[in-house]
N, CA, C and O atoms as a Tinker XYZ file with bonds, in Angstrom:
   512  protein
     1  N     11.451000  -32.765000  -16.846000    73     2
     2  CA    11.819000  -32.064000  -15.639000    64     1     3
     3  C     11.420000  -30.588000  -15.778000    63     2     4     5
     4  O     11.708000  -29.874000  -16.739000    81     3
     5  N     10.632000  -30.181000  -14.558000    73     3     6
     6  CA    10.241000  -28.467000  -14.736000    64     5     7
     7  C     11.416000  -27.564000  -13.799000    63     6     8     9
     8  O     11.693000  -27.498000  -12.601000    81     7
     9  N     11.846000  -27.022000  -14.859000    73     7    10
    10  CA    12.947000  -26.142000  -14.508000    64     9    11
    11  C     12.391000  -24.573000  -13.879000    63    10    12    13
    12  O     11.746000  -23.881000  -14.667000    81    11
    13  N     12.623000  -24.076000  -12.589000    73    11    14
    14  CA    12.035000  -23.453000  -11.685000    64    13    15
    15  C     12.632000  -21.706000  -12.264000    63    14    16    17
    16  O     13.806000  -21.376000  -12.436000    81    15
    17  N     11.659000  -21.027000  -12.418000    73    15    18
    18  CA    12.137000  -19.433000  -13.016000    64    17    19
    19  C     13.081000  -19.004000  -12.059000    63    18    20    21
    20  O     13.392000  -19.590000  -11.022000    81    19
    21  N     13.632000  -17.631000  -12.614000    73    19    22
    22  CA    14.515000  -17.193000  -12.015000    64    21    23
    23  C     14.234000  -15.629000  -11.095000    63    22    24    25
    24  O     15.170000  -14.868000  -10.852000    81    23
    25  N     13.139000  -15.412000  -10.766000    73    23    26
    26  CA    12.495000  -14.808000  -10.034000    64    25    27
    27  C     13.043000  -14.653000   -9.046000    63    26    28    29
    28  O     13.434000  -15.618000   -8.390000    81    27
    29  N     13.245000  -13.271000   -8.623000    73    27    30
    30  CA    13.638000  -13.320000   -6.999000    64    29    31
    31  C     12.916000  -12.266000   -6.096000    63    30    32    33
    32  O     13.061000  -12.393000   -4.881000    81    31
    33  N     12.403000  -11.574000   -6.417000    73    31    34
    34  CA    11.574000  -10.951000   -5.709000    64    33    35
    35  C     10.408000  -10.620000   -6.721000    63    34    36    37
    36  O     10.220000  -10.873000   -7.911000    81    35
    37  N      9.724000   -9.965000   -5.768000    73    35    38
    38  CA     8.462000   -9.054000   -6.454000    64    37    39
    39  C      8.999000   -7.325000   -6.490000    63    38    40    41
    40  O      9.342000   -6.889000   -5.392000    81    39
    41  N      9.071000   -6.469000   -7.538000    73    39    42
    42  CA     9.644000   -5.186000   -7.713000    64    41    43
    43  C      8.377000   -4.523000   -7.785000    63    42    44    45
    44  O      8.518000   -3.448000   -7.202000    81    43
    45  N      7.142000   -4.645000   -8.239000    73    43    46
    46  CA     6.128000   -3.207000   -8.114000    64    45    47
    47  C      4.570000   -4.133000   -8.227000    63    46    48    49
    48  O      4.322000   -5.055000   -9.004000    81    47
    49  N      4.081000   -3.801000   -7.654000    73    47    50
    50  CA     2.530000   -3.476000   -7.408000    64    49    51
    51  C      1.929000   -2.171000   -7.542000    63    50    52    53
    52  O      2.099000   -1.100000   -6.961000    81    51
    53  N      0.863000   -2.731000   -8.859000    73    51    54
    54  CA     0.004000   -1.366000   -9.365000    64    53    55
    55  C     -0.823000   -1.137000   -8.073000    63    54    56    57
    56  O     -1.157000   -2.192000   -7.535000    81    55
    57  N     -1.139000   -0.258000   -7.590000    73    55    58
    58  CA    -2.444000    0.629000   -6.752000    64    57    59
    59  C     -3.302000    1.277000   -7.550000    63    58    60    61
    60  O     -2.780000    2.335000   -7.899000    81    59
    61  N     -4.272000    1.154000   -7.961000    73    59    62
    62  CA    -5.431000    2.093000   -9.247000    64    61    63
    63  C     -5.922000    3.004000   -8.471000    63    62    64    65
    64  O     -6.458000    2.600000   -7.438000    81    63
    65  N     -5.888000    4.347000   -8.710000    73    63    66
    66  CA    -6.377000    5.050000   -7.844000    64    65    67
    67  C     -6.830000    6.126000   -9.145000    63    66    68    69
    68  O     -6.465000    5.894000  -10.298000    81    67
    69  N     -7.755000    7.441000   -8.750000    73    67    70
    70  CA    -8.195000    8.491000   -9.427000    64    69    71
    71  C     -7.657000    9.237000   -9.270000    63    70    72    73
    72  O     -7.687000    9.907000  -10.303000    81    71
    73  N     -6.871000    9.834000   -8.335000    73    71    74
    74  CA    -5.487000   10.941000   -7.983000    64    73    75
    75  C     -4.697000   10.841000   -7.501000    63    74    76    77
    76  O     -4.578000   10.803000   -6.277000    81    75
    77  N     -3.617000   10.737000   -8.562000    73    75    78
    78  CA    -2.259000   10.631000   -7.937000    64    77    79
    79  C     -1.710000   11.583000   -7.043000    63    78    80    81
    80  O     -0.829000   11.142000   -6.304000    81    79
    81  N     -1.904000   12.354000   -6.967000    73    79    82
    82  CA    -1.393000   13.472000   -6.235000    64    81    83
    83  C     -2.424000   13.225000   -4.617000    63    82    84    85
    84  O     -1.839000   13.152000   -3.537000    81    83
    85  N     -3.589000   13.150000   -4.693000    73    83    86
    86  CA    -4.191000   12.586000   -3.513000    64    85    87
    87  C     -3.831000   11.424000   -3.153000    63    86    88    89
    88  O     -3.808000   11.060000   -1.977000    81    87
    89  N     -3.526000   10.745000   -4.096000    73    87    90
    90  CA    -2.725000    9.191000   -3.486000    64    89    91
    91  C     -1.365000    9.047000   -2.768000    63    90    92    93
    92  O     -0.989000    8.283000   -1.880000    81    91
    93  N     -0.583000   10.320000   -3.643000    73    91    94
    94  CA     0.830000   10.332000   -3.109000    64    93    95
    95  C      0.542000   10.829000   -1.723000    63    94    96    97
    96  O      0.726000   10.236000   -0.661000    81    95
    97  N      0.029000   12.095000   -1.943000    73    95    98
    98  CA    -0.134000   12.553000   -0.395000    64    97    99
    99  C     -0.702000   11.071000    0.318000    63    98   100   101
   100  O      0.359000   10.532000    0.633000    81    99
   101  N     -1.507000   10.395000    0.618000    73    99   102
   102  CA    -2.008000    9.553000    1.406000    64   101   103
   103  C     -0.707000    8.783000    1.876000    63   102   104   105
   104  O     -0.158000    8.623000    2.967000    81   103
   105  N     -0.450000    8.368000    0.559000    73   103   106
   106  CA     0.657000    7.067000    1.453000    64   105   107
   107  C      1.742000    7.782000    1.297000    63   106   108   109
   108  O      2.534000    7.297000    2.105000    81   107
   109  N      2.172000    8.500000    0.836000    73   107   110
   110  CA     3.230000    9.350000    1.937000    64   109   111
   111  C      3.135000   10.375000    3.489000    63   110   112   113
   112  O      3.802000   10.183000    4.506000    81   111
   113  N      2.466000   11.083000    3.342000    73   111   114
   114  CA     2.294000   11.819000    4.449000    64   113   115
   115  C      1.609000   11.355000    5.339000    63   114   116   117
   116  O      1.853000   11.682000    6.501000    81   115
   117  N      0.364000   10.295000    4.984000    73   115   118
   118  CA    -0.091000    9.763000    6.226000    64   117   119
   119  C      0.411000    8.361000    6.572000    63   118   120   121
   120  O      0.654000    8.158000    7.762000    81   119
   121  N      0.643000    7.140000    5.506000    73   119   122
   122  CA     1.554000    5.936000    5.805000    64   121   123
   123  C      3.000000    6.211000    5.699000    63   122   124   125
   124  O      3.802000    5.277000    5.673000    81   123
   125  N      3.294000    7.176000    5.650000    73   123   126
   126  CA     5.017000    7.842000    5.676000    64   125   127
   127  C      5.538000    6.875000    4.746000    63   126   128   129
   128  O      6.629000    6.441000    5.116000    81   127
   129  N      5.104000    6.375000    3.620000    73   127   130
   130  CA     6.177000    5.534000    2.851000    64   129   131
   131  C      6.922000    7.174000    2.248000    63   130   132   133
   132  O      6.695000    8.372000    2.417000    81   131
   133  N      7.875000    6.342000    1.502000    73   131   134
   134  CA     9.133000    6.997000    1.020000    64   133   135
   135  C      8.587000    7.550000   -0.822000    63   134   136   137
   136  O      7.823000    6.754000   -1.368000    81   135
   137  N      8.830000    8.328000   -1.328000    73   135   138
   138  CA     8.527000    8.612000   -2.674000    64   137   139
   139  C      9.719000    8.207000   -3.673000    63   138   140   141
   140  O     10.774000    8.843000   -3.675000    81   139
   141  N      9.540000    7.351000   -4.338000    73   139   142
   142  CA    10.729000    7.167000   -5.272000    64   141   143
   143  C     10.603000    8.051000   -6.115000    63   142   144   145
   144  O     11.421000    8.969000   -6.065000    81   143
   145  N      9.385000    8.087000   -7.330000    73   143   146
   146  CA     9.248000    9.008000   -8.201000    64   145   147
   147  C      8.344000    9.373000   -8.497000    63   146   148   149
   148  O      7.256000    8.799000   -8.453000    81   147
   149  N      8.581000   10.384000   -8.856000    73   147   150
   150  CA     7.081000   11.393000   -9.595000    64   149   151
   151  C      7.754000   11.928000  -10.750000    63   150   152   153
   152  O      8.385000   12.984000  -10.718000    81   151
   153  N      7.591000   11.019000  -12.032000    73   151   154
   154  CA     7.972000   11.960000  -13.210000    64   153   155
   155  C      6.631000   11.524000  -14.470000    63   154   156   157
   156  O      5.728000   10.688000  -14.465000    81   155
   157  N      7.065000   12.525000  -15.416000    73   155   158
   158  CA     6.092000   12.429000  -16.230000    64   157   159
   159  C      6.416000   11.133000  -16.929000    63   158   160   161
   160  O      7.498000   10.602000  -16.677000    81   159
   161  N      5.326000   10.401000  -18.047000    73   159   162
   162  CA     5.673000    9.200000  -18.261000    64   161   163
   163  C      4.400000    9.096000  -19.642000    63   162   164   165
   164  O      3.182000    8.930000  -19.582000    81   163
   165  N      5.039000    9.221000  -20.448000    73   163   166
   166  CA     4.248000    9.557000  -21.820000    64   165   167
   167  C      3.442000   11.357000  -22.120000    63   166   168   169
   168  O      3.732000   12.446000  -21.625000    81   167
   169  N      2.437000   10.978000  -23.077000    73   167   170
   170  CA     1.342000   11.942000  -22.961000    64   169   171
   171  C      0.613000   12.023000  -22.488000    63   170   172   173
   172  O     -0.415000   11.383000  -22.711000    81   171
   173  N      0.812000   13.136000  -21.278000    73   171   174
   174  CA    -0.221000   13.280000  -19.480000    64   173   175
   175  C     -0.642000   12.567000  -19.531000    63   174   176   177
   176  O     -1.736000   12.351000  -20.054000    81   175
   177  N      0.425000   11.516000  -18.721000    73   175   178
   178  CA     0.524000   10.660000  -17.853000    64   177   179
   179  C      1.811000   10.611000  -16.951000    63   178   180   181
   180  O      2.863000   11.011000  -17.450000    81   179
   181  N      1.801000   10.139000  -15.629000    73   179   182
   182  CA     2.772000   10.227000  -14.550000    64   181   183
   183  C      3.182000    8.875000  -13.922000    63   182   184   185
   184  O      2.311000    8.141000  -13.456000    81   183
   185  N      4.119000    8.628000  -13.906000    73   183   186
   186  CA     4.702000    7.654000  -12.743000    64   185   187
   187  C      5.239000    7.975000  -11.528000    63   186   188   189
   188  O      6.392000    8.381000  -11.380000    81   187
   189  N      4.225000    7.759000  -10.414000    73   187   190
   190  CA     4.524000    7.901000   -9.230000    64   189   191
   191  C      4.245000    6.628000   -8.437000    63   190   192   193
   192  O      3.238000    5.966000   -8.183000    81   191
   193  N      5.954000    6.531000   -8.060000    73   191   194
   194  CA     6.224000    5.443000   -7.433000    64   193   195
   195  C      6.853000    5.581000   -5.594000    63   194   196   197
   196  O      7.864000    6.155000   -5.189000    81   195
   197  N      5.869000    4.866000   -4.860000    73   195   198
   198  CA     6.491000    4.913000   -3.345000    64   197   199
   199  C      6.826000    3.582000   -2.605000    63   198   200   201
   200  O      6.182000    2.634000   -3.054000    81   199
   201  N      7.320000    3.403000   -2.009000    73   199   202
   202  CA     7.880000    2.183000   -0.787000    64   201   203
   203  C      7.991000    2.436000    0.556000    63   202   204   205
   204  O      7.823000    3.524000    1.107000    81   203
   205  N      8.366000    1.077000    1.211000    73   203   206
   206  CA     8.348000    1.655000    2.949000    64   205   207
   207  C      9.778000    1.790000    2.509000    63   206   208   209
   208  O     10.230000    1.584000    1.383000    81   207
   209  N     10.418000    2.178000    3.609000    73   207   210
   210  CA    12.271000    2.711000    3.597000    64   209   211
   211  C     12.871000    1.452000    3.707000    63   210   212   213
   212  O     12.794000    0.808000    4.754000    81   211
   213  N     13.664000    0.906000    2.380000    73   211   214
   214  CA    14.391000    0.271000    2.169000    64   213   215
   215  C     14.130000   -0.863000    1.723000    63   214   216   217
   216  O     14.855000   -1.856000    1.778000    81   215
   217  N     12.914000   -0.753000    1.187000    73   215   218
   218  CA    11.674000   -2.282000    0.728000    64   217   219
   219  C     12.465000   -2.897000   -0.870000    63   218   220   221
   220  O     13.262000   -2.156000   -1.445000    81   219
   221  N     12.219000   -3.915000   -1.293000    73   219   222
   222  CA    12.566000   -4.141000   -2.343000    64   221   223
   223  C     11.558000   -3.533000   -3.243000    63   222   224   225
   224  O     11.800000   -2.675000   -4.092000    81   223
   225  N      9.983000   -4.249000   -2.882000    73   223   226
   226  CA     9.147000   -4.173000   -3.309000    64   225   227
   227  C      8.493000   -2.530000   -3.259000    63   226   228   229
   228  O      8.535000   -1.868000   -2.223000    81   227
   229  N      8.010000   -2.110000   -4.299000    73   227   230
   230  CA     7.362000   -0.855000   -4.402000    64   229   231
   231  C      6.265000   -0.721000   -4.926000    63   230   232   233
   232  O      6.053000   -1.611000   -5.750000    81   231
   233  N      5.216000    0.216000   -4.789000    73   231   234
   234  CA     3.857000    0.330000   -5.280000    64   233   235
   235  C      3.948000    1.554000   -6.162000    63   234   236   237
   236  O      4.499000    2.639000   -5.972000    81   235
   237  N      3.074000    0.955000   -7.443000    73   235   238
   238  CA     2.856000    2.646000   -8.320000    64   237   239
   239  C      1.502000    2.902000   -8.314000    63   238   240   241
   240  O      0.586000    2.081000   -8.354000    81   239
   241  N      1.438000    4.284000   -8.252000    73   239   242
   242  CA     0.010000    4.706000   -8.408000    64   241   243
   243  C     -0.480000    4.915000   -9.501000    63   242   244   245
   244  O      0.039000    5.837000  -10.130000    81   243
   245  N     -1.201000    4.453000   -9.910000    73   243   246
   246  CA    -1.899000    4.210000  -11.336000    64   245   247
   247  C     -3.199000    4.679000  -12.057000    63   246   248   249
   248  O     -4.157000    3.909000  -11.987000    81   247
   249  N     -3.312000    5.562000  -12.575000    73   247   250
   250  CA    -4.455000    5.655000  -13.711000    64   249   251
   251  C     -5.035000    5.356000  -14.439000    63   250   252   253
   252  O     -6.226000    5.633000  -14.576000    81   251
   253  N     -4.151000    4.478000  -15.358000    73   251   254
   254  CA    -4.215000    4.244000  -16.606000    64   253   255
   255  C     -4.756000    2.793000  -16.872000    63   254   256   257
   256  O     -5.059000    2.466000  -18.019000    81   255
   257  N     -4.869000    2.002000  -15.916000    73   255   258
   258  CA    -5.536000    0.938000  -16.295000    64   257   259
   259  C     -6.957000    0.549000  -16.308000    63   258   260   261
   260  O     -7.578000    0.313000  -15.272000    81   259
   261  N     -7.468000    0.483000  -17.491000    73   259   262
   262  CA    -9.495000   -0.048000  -17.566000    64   261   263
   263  C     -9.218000   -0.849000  -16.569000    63   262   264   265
   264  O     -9.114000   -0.544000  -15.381000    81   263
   265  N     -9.093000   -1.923000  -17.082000    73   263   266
   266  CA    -8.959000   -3.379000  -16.241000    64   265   267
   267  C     -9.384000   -3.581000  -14.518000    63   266   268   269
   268  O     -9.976000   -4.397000  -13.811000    81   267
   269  N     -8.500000   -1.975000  -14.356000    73   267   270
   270  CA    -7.827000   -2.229000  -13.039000    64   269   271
   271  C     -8.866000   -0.612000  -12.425000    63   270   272   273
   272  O     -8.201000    0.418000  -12.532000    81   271
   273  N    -10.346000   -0.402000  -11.840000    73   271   274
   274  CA   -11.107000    0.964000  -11.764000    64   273   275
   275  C    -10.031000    1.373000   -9.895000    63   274   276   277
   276  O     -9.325000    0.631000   -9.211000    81   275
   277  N    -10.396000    2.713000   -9.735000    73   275   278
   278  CA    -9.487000    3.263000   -8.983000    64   277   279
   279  C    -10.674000    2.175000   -7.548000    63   278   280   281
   280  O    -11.852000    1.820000   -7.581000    81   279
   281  N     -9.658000    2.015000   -6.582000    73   279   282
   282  CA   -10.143000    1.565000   -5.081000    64   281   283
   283  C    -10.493000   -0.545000   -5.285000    63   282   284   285
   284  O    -10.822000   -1.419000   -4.483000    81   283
   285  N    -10.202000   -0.534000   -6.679000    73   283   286
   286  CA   -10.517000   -2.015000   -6.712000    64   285   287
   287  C     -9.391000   -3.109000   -6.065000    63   286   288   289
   288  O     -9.920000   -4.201000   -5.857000    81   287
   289  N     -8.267000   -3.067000   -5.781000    73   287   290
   290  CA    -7.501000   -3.564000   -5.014000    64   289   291
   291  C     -7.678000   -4.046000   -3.889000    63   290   292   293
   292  O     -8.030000   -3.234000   -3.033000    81   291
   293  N     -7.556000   -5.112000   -3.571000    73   291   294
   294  CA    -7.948000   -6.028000   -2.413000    64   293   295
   295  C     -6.623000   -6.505000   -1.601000    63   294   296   297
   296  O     -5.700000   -5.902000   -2.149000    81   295
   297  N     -6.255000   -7.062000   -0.870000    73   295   298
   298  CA    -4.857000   -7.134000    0.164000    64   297   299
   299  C     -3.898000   -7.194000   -0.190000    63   298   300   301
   300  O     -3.202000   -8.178000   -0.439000    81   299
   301  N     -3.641000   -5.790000   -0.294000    73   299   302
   302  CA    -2.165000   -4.971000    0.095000    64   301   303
   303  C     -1.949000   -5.156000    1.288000    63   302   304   305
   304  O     -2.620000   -4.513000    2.096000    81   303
   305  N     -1.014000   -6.029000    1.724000    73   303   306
   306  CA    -0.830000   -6.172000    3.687000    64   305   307
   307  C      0.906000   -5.203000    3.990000    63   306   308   309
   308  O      1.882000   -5.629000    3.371000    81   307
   309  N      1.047000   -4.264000    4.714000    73   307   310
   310  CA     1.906000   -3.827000    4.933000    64   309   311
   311  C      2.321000   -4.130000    6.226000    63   310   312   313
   312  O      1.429000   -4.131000    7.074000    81   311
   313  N      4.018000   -4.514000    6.769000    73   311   314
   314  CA     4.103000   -4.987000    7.755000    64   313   315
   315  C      4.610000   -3.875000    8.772000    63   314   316   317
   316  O      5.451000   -3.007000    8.540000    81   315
   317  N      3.955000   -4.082000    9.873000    73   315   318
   318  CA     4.503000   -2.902000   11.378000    64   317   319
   319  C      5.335000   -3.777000   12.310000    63   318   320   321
   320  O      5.436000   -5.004000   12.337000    81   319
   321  N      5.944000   -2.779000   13.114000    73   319   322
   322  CA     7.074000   -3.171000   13.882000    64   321   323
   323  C      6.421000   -3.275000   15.499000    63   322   324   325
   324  O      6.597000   -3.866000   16.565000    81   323
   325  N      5.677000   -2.405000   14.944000    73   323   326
   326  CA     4.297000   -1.872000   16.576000    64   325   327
   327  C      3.450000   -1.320000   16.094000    63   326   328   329
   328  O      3.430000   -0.090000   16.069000    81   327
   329  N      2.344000   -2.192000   15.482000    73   327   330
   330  CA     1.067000   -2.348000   15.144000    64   329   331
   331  C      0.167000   -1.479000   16.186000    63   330   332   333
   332  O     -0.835000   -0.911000   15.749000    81   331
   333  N      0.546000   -1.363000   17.676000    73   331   334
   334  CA    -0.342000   -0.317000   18.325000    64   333   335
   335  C      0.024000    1.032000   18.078000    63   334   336   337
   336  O     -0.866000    1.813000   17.743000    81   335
   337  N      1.536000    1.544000   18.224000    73   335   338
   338  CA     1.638000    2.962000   17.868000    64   337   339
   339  C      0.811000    3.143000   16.650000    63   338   340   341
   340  O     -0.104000    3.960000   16.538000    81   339
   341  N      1.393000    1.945000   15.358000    73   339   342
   342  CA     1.113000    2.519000   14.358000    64   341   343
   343  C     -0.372000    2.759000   13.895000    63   342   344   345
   344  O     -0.750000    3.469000   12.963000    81   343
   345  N     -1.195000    1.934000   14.841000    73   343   346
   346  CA    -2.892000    2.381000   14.595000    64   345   347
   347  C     -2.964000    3.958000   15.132000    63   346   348   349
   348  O     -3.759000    4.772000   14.662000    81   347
   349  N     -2.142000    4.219000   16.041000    73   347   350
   350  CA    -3.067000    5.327000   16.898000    64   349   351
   351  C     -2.234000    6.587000   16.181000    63   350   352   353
   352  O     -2.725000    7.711000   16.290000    81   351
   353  N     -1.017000    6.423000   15.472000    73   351   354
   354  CA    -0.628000    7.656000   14.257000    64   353   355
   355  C     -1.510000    7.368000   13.352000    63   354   356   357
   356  O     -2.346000    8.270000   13.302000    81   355
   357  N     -1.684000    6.664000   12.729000    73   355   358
   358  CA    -2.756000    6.663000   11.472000    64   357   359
   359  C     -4.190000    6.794000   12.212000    63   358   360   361
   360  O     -5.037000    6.795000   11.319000    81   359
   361  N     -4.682000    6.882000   13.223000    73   359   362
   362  CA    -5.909000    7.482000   13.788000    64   361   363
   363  C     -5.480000    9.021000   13.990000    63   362   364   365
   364  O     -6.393000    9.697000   13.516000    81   363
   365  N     -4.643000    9.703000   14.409000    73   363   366
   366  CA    -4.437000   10.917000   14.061000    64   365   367
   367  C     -4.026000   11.658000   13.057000    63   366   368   369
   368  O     -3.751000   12.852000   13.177000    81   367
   369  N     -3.920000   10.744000   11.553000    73   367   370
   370  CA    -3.723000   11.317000   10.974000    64   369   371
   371  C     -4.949000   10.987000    9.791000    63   370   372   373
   372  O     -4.783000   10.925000    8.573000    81   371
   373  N     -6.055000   10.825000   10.458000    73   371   374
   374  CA    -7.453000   10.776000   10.103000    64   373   375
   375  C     -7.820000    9.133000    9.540000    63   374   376   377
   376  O     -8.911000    8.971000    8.993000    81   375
   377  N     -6.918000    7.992000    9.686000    73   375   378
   378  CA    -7.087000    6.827000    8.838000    64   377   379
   379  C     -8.551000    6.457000    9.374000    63   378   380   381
   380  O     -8.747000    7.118000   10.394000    81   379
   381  N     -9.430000    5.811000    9.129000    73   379   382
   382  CA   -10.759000    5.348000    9.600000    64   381   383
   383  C    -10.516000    3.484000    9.342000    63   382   384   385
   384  O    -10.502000    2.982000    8.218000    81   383
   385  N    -10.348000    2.713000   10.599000    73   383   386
   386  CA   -10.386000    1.465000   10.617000    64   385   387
   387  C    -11.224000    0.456000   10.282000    63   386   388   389
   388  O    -12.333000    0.889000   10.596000    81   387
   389  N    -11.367000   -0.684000    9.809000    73   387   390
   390  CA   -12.887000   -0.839000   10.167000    64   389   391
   391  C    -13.313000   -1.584000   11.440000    63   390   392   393
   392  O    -12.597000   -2.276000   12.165000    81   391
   393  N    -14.455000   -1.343000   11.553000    73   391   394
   394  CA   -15.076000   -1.756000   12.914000    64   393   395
   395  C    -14.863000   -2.461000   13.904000    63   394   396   397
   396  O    -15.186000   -2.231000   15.070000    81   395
   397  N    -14.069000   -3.733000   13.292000    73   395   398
   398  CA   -13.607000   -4.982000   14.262000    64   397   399
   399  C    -12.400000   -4.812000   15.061000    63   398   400   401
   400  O    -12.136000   -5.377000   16.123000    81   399
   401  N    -11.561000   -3.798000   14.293000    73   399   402
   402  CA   -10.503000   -2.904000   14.889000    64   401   403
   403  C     -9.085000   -3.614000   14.789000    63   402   404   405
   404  O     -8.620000   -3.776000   13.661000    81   403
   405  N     -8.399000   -4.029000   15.848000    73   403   406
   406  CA    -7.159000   -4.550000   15.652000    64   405   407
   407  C     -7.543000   -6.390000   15.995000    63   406   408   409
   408  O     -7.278000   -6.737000   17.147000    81   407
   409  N     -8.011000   -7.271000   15.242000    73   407   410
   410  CA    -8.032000   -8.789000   15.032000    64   409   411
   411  C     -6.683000   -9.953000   15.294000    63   410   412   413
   412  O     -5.633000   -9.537000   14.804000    81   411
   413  N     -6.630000  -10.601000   15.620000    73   411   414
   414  CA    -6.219000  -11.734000   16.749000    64   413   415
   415  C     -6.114000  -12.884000   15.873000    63   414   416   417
   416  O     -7.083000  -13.642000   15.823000    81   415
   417  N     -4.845000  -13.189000   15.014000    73   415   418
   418  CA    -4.537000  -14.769000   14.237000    64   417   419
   419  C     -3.472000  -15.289000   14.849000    63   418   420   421
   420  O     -2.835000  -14.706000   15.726000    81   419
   421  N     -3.194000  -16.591000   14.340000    73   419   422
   422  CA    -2.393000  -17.700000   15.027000    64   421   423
   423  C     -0.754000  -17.177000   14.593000    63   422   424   425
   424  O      0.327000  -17.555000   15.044000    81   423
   425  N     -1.040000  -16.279000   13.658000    73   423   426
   426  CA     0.461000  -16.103000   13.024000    64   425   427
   427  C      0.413000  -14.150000   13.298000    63   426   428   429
   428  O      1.342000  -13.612000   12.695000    81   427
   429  N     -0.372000  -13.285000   13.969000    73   427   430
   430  CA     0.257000  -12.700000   14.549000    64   429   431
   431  C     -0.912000  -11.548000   14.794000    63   430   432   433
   432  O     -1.918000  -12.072000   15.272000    81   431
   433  N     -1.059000   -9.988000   14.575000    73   431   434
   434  CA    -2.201000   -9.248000   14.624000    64   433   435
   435  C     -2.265000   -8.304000   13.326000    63   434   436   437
   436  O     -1.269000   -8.093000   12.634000    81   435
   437  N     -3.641000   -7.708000   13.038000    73   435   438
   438  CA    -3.629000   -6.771000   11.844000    64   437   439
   439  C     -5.065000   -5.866000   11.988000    63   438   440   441
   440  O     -5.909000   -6.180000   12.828000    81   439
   441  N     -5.188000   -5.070000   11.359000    73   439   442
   442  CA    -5.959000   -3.973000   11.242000    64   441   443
   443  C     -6.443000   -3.794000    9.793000    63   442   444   445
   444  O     -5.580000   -3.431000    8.994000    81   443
   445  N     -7.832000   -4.015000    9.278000    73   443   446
   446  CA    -7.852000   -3.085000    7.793000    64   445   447
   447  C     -7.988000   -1.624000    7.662000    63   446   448   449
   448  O     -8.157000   -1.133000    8.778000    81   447
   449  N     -7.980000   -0.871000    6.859000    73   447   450
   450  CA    -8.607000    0.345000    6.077000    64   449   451
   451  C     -8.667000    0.138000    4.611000    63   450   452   453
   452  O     -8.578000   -0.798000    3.816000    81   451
   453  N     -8.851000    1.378000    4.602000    73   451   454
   454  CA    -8.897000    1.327000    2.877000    64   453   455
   455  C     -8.045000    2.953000    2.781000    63   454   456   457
   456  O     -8.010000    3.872000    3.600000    81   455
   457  N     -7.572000    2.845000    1.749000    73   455   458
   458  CA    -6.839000    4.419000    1.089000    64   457   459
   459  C     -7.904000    5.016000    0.452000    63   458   460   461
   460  O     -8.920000    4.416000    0.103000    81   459
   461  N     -7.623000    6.532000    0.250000    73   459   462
   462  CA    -8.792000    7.678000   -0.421000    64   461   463
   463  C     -9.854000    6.992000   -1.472000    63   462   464   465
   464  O    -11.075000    7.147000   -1.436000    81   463
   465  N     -9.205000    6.293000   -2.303000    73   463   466
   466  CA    -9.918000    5.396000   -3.485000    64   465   467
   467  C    -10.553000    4.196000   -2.915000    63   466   468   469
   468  O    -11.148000    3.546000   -3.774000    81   467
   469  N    -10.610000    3.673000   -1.648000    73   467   470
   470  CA   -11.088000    2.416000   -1.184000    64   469   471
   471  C    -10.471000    1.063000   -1.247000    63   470   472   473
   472  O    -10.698000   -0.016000   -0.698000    81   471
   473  N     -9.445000    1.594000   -2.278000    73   471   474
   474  CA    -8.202000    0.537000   -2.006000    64   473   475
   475  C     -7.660000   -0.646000   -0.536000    63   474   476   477
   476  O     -6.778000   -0.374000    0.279000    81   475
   477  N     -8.460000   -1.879000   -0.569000    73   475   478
   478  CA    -8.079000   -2.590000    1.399000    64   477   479
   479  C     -6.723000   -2.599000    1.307000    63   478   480   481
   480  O     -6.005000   -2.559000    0.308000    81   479
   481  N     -6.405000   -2.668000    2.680000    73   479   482
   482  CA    -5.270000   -2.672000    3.309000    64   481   483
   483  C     -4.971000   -2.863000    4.465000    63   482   484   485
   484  O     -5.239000   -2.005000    5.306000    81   483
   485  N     -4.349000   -4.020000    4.800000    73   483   486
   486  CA    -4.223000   -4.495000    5.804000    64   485   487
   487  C     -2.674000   -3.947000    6.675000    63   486   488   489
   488  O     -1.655000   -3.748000    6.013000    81   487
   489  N     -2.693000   -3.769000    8.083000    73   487   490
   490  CA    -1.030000   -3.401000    8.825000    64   489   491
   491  C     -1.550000   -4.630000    9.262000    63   490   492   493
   492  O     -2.720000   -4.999000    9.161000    81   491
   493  N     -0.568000   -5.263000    9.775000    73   491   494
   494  CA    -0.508000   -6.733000   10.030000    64   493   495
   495  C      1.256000   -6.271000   11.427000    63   494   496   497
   496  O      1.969000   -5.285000   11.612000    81   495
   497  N      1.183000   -7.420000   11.906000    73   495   498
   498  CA     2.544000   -7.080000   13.150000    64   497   499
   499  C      3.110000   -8.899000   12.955000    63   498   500   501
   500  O      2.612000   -9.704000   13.741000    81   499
   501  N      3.643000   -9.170000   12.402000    73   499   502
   502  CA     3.840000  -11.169000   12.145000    64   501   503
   503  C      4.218000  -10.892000   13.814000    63   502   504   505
   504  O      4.669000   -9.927000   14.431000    81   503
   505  N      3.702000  -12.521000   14.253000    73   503   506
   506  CA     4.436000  -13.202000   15.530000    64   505   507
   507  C      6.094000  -13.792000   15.506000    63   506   508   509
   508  O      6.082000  -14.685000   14.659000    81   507
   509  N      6.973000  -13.714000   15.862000    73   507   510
   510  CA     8.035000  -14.501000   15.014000    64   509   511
   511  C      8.175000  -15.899000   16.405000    63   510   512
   512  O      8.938000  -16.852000   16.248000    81   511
């Protein structure tokens, strides 16, 4: 018999990026997530950690991994409440979409970009 882990959520997702401080600014000031932390975290090196307001799940911005080169991250999907406001604040606050713009699925609508590092990222709006 396979006995099922005890997992209950997901707590952090690395983001690889080349500046943290350009990263924080991005997804804070322009995706308004929330900043948990910015402290130092060994020998220069930093942990800076952000979320949307009240998420379980949180993203750290990361340096330090070979493995992992800055912008290599592929779907990060973040969820909107109003997927249209929220394109046309992140169009004023310089986000660049790509081309196809806001896309049309059976389970609801979404938008890509990418963050400073090229990092994709999808806003998505679920249908309920």
């Amino acid at each position: 018999m396979l006995v099922g882990m005890s997992v209950n959520h997901v707590q952090i997702v690395s983001v690889p990026v080349s500046d943290q401080d350009r990263a924080r600014d991005f997804y804070v000031d322009v995706l308004g997530l929330d900043l948990v932390r910015d402290n130092p975290m060994g020998p220069g090196g930093r942990w800076v950690q952000v979320a949307p307001k009240g998420a379980a799940t949180t993203l750290t911005l990361v340096t330090w991994f070979e493995s992992m080169p800055a912008g290599s991250l592929r779907g990060l999907v973040l969820e909107s409440d109003d997927l249209d406001a929220d394109v046309v604040r992140l169009r004023e606050r310089g986000v660049v979409f790509a081309e196809d713009g806001i896309q049309v699925a059976p389970w609801g609508r979404y938008v890509t970009f990418a963050d400073p590092d090229g990092n994709g990222i999808a806003l998505q709006e679920t249908r309920v």
